[in-house]
C-alpha positions as CSV (number, residue, x, y, z in Angstrom):
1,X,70.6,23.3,75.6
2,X,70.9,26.1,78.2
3,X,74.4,25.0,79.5
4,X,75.7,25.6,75.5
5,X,74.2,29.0,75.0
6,X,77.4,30.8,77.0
7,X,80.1,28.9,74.7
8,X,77.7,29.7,71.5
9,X,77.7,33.9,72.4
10,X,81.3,33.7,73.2
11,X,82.4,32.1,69.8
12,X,80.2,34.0,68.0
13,X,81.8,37.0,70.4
14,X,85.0,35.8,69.2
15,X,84.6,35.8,65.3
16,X,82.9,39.8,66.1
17,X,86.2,40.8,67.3
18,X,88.3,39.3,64.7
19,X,86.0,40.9,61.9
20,X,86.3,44.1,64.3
21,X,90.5,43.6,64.0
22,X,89.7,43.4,59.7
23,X,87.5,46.5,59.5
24,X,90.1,48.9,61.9
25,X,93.0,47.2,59.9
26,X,90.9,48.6,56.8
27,X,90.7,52.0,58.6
28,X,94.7,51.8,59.5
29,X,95.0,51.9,55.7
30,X,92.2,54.5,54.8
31,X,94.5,57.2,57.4
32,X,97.7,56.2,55.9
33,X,96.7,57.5,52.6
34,X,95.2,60.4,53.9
35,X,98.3,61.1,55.5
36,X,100.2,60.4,52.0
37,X,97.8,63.1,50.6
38,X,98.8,65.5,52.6
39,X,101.7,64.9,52.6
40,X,102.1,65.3,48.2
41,X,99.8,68.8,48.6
42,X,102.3,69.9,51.7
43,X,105.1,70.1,48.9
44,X,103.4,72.8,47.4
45,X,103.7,75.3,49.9
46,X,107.3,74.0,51.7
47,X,109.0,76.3,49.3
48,X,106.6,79.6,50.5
49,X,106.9,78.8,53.8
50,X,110.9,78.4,53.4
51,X,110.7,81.6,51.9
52,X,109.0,83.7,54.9
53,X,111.2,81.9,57.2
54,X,114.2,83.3,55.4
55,X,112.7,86.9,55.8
56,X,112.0,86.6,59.0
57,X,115.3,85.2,59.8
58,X,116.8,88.5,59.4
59,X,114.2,90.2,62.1
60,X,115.3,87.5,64.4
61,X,113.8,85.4,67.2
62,X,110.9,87.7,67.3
63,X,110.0,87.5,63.4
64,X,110.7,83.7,63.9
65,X,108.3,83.3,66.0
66,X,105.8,85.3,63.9
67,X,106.1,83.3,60.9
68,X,105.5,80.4,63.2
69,X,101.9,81.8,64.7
70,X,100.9,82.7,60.9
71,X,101.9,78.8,59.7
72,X,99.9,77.3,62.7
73,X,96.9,79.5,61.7
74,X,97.3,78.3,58.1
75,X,97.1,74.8,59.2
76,X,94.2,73.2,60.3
77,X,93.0,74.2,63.8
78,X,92.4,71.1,65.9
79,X,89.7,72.8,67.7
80,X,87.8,74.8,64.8
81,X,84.7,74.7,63.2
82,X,84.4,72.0,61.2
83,X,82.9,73.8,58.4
84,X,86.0,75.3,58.0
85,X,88.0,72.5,57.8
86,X,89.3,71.2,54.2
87,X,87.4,67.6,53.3
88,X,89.8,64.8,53.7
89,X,87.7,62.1,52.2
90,X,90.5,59.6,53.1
91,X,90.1,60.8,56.4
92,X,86.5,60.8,56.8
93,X,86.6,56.8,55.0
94,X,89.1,55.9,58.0
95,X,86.8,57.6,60.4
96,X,83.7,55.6,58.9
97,X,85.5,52.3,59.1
98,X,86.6,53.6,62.5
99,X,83.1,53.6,63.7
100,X,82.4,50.2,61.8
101,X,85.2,48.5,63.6
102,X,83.9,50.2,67.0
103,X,80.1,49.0,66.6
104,X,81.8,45.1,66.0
105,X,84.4,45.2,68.9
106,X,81.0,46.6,71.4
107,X,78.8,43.6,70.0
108,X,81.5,41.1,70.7
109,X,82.9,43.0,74.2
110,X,78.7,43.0,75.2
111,X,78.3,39.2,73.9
112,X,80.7,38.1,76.0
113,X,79.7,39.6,79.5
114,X,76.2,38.2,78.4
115,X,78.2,34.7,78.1
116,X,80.2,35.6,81.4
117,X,76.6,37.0,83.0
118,X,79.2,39.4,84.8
119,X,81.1,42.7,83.6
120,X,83.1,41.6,80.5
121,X,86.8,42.6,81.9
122,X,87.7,40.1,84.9
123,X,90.6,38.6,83.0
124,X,93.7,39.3,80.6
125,X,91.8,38.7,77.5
126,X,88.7,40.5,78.7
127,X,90.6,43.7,79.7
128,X,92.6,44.0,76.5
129,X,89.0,43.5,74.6
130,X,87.6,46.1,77.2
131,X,90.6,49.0,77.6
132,X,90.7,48.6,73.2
133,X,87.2,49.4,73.3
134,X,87.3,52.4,75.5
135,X,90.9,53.9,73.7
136,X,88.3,54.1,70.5
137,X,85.7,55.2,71.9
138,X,87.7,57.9,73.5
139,X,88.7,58.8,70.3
140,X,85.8,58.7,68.3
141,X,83.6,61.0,70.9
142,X,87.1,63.6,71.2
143,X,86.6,64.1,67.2
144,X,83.2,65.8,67.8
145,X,85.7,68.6,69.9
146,X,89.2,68.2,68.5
147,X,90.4,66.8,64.6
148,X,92.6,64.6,65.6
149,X,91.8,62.4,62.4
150,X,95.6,62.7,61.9
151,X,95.9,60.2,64.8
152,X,93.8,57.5,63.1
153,X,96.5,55.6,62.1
154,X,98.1,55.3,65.6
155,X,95.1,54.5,67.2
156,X,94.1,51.6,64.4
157,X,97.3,51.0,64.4
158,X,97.5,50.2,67.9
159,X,94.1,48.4,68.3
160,X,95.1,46.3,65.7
161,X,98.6,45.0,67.2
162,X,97.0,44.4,70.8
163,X,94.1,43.1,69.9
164,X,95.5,40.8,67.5
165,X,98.4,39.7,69.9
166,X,95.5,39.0,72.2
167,X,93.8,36.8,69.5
168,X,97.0,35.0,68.4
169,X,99.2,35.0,71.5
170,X,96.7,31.9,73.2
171,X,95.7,34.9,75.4
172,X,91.8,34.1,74.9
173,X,90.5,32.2,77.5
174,X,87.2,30.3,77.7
175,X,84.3,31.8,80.0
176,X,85.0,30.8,83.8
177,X,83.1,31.9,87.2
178,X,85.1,34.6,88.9
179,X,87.5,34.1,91.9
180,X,86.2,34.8,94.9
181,X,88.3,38.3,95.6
182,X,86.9,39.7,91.9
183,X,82.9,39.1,93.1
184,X,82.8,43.0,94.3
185,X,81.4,45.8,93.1
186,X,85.1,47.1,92.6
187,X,85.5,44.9,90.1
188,X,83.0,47.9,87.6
189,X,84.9,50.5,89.3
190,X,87.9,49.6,89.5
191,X,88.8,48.0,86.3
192,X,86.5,50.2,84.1
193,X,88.7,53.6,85.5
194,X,91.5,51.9,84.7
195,X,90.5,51.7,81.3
196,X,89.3,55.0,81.1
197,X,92.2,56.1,82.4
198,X,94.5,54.1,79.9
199,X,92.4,55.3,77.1
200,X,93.2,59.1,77.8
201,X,96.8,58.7,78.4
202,X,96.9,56.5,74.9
203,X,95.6,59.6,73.6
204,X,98.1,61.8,75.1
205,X,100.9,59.4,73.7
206,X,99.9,59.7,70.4
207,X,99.8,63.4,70.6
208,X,103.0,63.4,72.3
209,X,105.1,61.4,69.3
210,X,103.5,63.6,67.0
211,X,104.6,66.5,69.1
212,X,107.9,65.4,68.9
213,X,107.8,65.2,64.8
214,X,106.4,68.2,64.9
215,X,109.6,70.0,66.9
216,X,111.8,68.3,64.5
217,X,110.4,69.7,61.1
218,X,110.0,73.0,62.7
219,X,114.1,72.8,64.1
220,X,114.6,72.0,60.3
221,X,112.9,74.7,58.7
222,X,114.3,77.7,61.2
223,X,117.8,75.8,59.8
224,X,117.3,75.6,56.9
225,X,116.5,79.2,56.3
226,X,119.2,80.6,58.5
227,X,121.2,78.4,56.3
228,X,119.8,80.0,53.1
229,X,120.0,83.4,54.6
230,X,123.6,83.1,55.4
231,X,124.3,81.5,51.8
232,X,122.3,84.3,50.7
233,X,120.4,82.7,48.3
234,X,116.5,82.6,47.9
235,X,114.6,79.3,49.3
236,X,113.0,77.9,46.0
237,X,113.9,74.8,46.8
238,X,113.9,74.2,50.5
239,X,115.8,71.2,52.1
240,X,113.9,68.4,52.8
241,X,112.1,69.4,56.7
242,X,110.2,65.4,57.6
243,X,106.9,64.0,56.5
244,X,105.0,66.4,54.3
245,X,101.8,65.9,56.2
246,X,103.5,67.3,59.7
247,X,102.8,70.9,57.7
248,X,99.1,70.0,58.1
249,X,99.5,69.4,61.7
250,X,98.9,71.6,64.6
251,X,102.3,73.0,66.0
252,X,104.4,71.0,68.0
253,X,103.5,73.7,70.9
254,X,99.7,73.4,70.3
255,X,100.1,69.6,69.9
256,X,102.0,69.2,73.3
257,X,99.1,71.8,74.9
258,X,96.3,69.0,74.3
259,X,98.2,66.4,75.0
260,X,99.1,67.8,78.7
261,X,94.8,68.5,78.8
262,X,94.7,64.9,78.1
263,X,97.4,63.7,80.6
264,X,95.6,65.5,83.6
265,X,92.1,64.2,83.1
266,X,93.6,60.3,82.4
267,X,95.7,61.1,86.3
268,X,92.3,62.0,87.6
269,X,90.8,59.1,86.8
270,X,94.2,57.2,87.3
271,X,94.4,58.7,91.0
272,X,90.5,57.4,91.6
273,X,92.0,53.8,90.1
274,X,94.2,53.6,93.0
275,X,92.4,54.8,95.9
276,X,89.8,52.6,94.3
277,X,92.0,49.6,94.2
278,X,93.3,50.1,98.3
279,X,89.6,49.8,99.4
280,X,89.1,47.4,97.5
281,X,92.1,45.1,98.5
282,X,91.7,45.9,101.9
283,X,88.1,44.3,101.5
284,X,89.6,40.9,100.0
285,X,92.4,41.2,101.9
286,X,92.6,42.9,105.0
287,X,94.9,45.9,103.8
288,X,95.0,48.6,101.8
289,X,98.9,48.2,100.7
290,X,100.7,45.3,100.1
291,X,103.4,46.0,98.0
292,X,102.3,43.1,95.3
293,X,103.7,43.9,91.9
294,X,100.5,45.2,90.7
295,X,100.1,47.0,93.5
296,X,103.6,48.6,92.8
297,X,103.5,49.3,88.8
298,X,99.9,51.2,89.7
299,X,101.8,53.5,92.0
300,X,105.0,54.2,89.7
301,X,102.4,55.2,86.4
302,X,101.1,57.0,89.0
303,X,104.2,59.0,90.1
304,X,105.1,59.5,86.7
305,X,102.3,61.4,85.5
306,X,102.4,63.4,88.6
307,X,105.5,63.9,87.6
308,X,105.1,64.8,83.9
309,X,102.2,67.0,85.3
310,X,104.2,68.7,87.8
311,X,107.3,69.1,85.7
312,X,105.5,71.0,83.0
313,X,103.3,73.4,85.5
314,X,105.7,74.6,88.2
315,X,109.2,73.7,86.9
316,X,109.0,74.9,83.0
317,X,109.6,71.6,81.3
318,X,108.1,72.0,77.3
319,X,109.1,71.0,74.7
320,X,110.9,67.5,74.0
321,X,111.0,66.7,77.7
322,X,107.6,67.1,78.4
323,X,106.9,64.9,75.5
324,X,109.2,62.6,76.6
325,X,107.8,61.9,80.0
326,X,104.4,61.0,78.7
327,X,106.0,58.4,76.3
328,X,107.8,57.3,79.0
329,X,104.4,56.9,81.4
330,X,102.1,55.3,78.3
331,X,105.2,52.7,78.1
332,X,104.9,51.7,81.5
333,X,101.1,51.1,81.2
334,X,101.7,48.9,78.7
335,X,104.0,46.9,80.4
336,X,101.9,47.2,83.3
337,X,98.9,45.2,81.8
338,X,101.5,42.8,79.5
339,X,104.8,41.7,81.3
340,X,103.5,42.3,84.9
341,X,99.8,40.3,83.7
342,X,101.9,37.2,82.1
343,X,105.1,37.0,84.3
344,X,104.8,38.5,87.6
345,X,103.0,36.4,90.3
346,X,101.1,38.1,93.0
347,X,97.9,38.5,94.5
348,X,96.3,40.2,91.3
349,X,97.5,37.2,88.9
350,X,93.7,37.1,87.2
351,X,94.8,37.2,83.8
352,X,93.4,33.9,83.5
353,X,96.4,32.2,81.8
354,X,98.3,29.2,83.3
């Protein structure tokens, strides 16, 4: 009777994070129509803002850039009182289910280090059900500072597709004792700033494609009325600018400002991850550097948010670029924990798979 009790909390851990994958699938849908509401009320003020953009057009760069502060005070401030904030019922559903989904992915992520009797992220399977935990959980404790309900459907989104790869891609692997290199107390530091880590940078991706949507509509608009302005005709019925719920949104400037604040707290932690994993490698093995392929794809993430950080503080890159570079950094995360996990041998192969 003992010996079953692990395999009985990690199936019933199991069936928790599939019914966990249903409720933030249920939450994926709850933002998209929020973001389809917004999106039908933004077309009611396109054509006013077209209009001011037109006026301003003829007082130049200057009266541009005016119009542009007075639309990102009409939107909704990321950072403002709540009370002050329009209800988004949508929203606040997809948030609710959000937190549903988050209560059944911590039952079965705590079920199955109870099964394991160890921390519940020494393998592939364990880390994805870990670092999807954490991106959440980021998330969910950010909204008490920052709205970024208009993110909800990227973060479900996401939770959804790796967590349901995991669960489909024979990825799961049955409780086993740990090698003998993970029995450290680096294996709670290590790994679980890591994950910290990845969830702030997921963060900062998600602002950063929005960031990018953002530039575009706004490019758009500042056409569009310097097109109307030349034609000479008024802007009652602006040219189409992108998704009518980008006019909700932060600006692209404001967007790529919390992204950046983002960015530099996940390289903190990121920086701590590798220091982290030297002394810990040189305790299993000897050395602090070894060049393994994990060892490797650490450092580059590393290098490119110092780079991306760098860039935009002392050399002036905004904008696209900037944006750009944390896309670019995210990307290699991701294949960092997928394509180097399943296909690259080395001294950190622990994904568990065969």
């Amino acid at each position: 009777m003992p010996e079953s009790a692990p395999l009985s909390l990690d199936t019933v851990s199991v069936l928790l994070v599939w019914t966990a994958i249903a409720i933030y699938a249920l939450a994926f849908i709850a933002y998209a129509v929020d973001l389809a509401r917004r999106s039908a009320a933004a077309t009611q003020v396109e054509a006013a803002e077209t209009r001011e953009l037109v006026g301003a057009s003829a007082k130049g760069y200057a009266g541009i850039n005016e119009v542009r502060a007075a639309e990102a005070a009409a939107s909704r401030d990321v950072s403002g009182p709540r009370s002050e904030r329009p209800r988004l019922v949508w929203a606040r559903i997809g948030t609710s289910l959000t937190v549903l989904g988050f209560l059944f992915h911590l039952a079965a992520t705590v079920l199955r280090g109870i099964a394991a009797e160890r921390v519940p992220w020494a393998n592939m399977y364990e880390f994805a059900m870990t670092g999807t935990l954490l991106i959440v959980a980021v998330y969910l404790a950010v909204l008490f500072r920052y709205d970024l309900r208009f993110l909800g459907t990227f973060i479900t989104g996401l939770i959804v597709v790796l967590l349901g790869a995991v669960m489909v891609g024979d990825i799961y692997v049955q409780v086993v004792p740990l090698m003998d290199p993970l029995k450290s107390v680096w294996l709670v530091i290590h790994v679980f700033v890591a994950s910290l880590a990845t969830a702030l940078f997921a963060l900062a991706f998600g602002l950063s494609i929005m960031q990018l949507l953002q530039a575009r509509r706004e490019q758009r608009v500042i056409a569009a009325a310097a097109v109307a302005e030349a034609d000479g005709a008024a802007a009652s019925a602006p040219a189409k600018t992108g998704p009518g719920f980008l006019r909700t949104l932060p600006s692209s400037e404001a967007l790529e400002t919390l992204a950046y604040r983002f960015a530099i707290i996940g390289f903190i932690f990121w920086t701590f991850t590798l220091i982290a994993g030297s002394i810990w490698a040189n305790d299993a093995w000897g050395r602090y550097w070894g060049f393994d392929t994990k060892e490797v794809w650490t450092f580059v993430i590393w290098v490119l948010y110092a780079g991306y950080i760098h860039a935009r503080a002392t050399r002036g890159w905004r904008g696209s670029r900037s944006a750009w570079l944390s896309i670019i950094g995210f990307t290699a995360v991701l294949f960092n924990f997928t394509i180097v996990n399943m296909f690259f041998k080395g001294l950190h192969a622990y994904s568990g798979l065969s």
